[in-house]
C-alpha positions as CSV (number, residue, x, y, z in Angstrom):
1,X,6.1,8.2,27.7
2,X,3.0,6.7,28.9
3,X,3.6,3.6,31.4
4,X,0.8,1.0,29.8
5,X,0.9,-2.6,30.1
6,X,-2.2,-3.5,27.4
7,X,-4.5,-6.5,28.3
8,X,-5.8,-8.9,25.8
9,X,-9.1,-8.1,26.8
10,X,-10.0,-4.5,25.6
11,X,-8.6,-3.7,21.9
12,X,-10.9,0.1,22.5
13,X,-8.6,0.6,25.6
14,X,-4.9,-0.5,23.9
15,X,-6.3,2.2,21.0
16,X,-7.0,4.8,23.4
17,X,-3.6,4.1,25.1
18,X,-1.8,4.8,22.1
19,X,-4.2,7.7,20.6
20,X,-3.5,9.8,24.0
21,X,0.4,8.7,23.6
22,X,0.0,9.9,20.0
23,X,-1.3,13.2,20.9
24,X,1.0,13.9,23.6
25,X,4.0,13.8,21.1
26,X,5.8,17.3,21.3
27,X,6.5,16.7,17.3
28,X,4.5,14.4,15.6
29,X,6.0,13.2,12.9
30,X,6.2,9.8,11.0
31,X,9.6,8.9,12.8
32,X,8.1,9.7,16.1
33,X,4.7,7.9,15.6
34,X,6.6,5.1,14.6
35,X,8.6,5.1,17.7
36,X,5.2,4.7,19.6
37,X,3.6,2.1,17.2
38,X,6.9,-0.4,17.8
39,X,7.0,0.0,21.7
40,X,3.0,-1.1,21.6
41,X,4.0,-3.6,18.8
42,X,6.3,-5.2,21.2
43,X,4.2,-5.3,23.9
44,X,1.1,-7.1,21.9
45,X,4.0,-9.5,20.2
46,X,2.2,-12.3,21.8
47,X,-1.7,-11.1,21.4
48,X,-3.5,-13.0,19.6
49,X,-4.5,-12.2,15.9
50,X,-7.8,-11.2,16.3
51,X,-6.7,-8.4,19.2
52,X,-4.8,-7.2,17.2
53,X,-7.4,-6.4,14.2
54,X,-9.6,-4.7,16.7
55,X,-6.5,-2.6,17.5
56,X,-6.2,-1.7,14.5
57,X,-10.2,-1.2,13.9
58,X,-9.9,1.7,16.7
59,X,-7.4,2.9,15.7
60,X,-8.1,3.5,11.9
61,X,-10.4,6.9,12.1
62,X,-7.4,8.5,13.2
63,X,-4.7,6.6,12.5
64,X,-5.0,5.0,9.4
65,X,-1.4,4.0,8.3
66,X,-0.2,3.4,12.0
67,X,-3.3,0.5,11.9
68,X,-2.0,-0.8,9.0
69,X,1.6,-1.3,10.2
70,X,0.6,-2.9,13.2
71,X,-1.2,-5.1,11.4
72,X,1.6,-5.7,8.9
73,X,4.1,-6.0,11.6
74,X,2.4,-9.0,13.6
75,X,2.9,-12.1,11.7
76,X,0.0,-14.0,12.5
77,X,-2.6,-11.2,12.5
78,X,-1.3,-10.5,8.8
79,X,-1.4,-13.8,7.9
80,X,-5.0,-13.9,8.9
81,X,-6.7,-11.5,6.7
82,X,-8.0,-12.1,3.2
83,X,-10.5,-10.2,1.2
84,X,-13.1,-8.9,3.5
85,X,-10.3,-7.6,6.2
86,X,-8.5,-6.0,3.4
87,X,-11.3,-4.6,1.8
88,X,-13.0,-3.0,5.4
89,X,-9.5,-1.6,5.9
90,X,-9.6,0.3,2.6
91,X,-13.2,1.8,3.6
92,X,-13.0,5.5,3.4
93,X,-9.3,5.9,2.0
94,X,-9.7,9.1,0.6
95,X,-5.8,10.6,-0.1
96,X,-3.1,10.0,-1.9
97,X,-0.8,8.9,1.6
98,X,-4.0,6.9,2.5
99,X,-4.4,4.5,-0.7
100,X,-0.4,4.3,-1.1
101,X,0.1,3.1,2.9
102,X,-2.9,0.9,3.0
103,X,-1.9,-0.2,-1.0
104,X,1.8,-1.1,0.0
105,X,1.3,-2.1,3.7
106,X,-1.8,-4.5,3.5
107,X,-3.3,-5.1,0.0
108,X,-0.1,-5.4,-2.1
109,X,1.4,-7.8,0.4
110,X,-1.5,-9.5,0.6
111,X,-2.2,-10.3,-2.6
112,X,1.3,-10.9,-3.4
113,X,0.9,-14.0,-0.8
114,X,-2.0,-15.2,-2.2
115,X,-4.5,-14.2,0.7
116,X,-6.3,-11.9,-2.0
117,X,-7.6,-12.6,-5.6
118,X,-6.8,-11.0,-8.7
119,X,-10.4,-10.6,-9.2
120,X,-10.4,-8.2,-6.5
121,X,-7.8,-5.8,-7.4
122,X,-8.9,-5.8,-11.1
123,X,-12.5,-4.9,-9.7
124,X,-10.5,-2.3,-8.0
125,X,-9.4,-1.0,-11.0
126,X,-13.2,-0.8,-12.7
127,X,-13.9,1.5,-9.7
128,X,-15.7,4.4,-10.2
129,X,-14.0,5.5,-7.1
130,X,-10.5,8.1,-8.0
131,X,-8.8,6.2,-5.1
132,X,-9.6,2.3,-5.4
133,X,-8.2,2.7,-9.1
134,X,-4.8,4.0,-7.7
135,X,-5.0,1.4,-4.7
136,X,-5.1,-1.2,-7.3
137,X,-2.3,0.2,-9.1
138,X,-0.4,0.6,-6.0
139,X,-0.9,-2.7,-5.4
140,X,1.2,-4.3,-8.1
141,X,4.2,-2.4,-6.4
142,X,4.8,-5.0,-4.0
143,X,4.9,-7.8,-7.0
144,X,7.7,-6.5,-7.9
145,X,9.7,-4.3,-5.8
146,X,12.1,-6.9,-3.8
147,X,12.0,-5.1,-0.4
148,X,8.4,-6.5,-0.5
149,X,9.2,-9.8,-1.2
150,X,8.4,-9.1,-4.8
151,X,10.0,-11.4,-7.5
152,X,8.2,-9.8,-10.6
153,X,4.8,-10.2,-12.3
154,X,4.2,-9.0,-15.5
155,X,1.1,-10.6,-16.2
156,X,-0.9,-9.3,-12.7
157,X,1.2,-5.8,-13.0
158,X,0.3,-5.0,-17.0
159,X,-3.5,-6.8,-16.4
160,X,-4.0,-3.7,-14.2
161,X,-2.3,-1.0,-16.4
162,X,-4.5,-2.4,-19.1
163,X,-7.2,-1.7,-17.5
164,X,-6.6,2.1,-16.5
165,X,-4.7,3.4,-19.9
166,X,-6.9,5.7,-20.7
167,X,-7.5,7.6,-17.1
168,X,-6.4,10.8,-17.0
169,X,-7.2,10.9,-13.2
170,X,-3.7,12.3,-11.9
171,X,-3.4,10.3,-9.0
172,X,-4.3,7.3,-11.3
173,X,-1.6,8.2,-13.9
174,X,1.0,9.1,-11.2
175,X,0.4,5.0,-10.0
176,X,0.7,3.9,-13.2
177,X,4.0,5.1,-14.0
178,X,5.2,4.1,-10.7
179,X,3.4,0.2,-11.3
180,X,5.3,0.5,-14.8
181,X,8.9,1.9,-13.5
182,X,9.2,-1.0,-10.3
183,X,8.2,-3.7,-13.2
184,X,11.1,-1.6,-15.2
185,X,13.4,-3.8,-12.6
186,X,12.2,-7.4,-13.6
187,X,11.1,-7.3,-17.0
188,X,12.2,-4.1,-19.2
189,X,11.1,-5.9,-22.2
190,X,7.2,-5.9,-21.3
191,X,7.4,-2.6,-20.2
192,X,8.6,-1.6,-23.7
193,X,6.1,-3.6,-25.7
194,X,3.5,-2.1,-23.2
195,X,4.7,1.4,-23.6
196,X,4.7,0.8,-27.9
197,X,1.3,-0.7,-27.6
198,X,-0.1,1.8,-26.0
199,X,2.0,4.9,-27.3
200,X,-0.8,6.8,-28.4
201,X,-3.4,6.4,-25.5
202,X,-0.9,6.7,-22.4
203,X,-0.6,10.0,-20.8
204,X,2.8,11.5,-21.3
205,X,4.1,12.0,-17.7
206,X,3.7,8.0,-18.1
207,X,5.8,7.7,-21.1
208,X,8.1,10.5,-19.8
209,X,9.1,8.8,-16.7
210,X,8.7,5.1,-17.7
211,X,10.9,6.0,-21.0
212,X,13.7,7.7,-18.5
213,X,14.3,5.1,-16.4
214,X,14.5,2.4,-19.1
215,X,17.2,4.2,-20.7
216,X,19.1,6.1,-17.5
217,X,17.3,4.3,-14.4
218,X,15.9,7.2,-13.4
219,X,12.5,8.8,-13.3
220,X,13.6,12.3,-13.7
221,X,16.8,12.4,-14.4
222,X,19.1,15.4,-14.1
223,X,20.0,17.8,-16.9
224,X,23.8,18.6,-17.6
């Protein structure tokens, strides 16, 4: 372990303090990274929002889901962001692990809060980009899944499956069932109507796994 007391003065040096702790991990794995990120989490409790964005700015080429938990994980630095901070974090998400930690860590949240607009996910969804279209998707998780704080929304959740029924992008129709199956929880009945409407333009791993855990709970559940 690295003895680092950080300054509120230089967010580049914090970053670099925890990049070299990072690396010098004999396993890196999530459980381990995560050990790091909370010891540095506790020791910027009291920095002030802004730090703490800059933080998470240097730390996002290499980083990417460790600056979104920080973020996340600070109270008043989360509650500062909106739009443009949630949109500059999502610049150059480009993998599946990418769009679901920044999806379920920032934007979800965020726009479950209020602090972004439906306008802006939606517009997500018109993206010609593979990976905006599942981070809008993703998004709607945290509407309804009650870890998150989600009560259930099936008018913002089914707006954004609307939109996307006939992509055959798989990481857009993996999302999709996973949007439809957390909405499952709160309101089966709108997932059935959806799933009846749209019978003949939804992909069928989406009716597959949306129609199993309606009936058993599960997505895939097992044989006898």
């Amino acid at each position: 372990m690295i003895n680092y007391m950080p300054t509120f003065n230089n967010a580049e040096e914090v970053a670099s303090a925890m990049d070299t702790e990072l690396r010098a991990l004999r396993v890196r794995n999530t459980p381990n990274e995560r050990t790091v990120l909370l010891r540095y989490a506790g020791l910027l409790k009291e920095a002030p929002s802004g730090f703490i964005l800059d933080v998470a700015r240097a730390l996002l080429k290499e980083h990417r889901w460790l600056a979104y938990e920080l973020i996340a994980g600070h109270k008043a630095a989360f509650r500062s962001i909106g739009e443009a901070e949630v949109e500059e974090f999502g610049q150059g998400i480009s993998s599946w692990g990418e769009v679901d930690s920044f999806a379920r860590t920032l934007a979800g949240p965020a726009w479950l809060r209020g602090q972004v607009s439906d306008e802006m996910i939606l517009r997500w969804a018109n993206s010609a980009d593979r990976w905006w279209r599942r981070a809008a998707l993703v998004s709607t998780v945290a509407l309804n899944m009650r870890s998150h704080g989600g009560k259930g929304d099936s008018k913002r959740t089914l707006a954004v499956c609307r939109l996307l029924v006939n992509d055959r992008d798989d990481m857009v129709v993996k999302a999709m069932s996973w949007a439809l199956r957390e909405l499952v929880v709160h309101d089966p009945a709108a997932v059935r109507a959806f799933l009846s409407e749209y019978e003949n333009v939804l992909a069928g791993r989406v009716k597959r796994e949306v129609g199993n855990k309606l009936v058993t709970g599960l997505k895939n559940p097992r044989r006898k």
